[in-house]
NUGUGU-166140 format. One record per residue: residue number from 1; residue in three letters; x, y, z of N, C-alpha, C in turn. Coordinates in pm, 1 decimal. Last residue first. Example, Ala and Ser with C-alpha at 12.3 -4.5 7.8 and 13.67 -1.06 7.14 Angstrom:
BEGIN
i, aa, n_c1, n_c2, n_c3, ca_c1, ca_c2, ca_c3, c_c1, c_c2, c_c3
2, SER, 1285.0, -225.0, 708.0, 1367.0, -106.0, 714.0, 1290.0, 3.0, 787.0
1, ALA, 1319.0, -569.0, 780.0, 1230.0, -450.0, 780.0, 1320.0, -330.0, 780.0
***
This chain:
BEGIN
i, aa, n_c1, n_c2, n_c3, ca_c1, ca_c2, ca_c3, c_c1, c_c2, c_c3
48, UNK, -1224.2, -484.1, -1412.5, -1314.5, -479.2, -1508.4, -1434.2, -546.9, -1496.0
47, UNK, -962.6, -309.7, -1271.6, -1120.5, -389.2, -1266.4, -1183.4, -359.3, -1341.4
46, UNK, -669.2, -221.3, -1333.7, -817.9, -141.8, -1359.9, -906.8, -258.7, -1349.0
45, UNK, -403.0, -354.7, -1369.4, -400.9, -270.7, -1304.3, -625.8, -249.1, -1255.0
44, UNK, -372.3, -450.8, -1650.7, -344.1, -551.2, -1510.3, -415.4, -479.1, -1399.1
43, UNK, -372.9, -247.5, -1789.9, -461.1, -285.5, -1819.8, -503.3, -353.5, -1641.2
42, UNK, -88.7, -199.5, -1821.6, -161.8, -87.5, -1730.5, -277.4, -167.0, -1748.6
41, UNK, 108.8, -524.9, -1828.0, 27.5, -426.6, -1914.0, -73.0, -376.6, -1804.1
40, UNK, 426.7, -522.9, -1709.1, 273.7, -571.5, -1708.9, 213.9, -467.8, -1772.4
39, UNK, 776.9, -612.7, -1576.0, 722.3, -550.5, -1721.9, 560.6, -593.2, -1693.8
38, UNK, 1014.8, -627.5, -1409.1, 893.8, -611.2, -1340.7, 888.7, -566.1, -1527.8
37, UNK, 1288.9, -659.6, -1413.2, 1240.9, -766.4, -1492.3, 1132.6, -763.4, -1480.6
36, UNK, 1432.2, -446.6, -1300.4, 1445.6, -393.8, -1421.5, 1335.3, -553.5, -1527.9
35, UNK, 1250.6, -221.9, -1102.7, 1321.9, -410.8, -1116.3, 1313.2, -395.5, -1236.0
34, UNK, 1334.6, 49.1, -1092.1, 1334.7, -29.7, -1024.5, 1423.3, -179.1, -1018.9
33, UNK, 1207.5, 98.4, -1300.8, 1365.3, 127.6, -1333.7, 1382.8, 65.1, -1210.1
32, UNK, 972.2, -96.6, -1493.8, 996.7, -47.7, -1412.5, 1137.3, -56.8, -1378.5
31, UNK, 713.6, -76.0, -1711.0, 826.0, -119.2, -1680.1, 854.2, -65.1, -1562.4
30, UNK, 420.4, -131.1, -1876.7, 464.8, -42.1, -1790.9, 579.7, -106.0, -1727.5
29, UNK, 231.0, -171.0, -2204.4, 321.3, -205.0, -2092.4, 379.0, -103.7, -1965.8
28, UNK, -76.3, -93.2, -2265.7, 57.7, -19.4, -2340.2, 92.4, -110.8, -2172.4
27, UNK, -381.6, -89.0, -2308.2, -279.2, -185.9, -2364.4, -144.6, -160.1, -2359.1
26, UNK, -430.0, 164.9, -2129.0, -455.1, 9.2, -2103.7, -386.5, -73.3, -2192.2
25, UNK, -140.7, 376.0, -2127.1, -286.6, 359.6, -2128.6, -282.6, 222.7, -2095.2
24, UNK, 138.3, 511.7, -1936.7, 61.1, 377.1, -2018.8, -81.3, 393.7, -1988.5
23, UNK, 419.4, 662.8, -1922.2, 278.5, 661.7, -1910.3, 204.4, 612.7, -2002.1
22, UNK, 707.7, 693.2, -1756.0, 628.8, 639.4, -1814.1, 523.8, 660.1, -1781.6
21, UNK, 860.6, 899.1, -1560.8, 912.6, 798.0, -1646.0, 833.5, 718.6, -1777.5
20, UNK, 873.1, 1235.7, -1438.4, 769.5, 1107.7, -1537.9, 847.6, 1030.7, -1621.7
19, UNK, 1039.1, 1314.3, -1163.7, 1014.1, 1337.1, -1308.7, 923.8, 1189.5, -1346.5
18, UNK, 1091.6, 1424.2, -835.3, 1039.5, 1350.5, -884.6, 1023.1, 1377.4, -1076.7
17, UNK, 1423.0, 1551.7, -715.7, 1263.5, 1547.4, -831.8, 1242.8, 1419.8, -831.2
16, UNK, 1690.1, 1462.5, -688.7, 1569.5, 1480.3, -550.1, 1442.8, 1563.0, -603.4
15, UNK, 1727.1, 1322.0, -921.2, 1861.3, 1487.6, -878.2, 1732.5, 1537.6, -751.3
14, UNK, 1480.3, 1150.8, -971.7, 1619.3, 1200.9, -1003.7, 1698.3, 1318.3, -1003.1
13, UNK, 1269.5, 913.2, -900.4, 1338.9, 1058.5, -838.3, 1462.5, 1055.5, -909.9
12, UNK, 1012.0, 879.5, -1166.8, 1115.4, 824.3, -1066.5, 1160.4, 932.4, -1007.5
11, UNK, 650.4, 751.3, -1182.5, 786.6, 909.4, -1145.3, 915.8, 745.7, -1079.5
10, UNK, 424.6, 647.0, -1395.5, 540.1, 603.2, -1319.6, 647.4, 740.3, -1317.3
9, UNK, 85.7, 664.1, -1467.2, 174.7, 731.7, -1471.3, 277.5, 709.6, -1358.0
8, UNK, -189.2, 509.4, -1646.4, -90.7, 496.5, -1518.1, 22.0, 583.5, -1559.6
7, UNK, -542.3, 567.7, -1708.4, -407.1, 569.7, -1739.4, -332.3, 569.7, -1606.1
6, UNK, -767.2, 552.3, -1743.2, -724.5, 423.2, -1722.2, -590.0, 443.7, -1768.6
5, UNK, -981.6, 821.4, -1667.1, -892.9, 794.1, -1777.3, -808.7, 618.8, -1817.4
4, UNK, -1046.0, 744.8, -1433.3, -1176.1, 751.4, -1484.4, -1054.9, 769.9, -1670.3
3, UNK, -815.3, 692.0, -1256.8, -895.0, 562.4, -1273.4, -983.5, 588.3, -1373.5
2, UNK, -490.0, 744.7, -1337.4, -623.0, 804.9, -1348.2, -724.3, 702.5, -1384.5
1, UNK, -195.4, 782.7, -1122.6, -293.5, 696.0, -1183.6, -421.7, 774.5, -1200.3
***
């Protein structure tokens, strides 16, 4: 996460890496491989 950018960046582990799944500015959604029904906009995230 970059608070002074307002961007979020999601790793998953795969083959025991971590790699970049997603990366959302403030309007852009952020999912998750996780729960596949977790969906919120990076926005949710940053005090305004």
């Amino acid at each position: 996460m970059s608070p002074e950018a307002e961007i979020v960046e999601v790793f998953a582990l795969a083959e025991g890496r971590y790699v970049l799944h997603a990366r959302a500015g403030l309007d852009e959604p952020i999912d998750s491989i996780t729960l596949p029904n977790l969906s919120f906009s990076a926005s949710a995230i940053f005090a305004r």
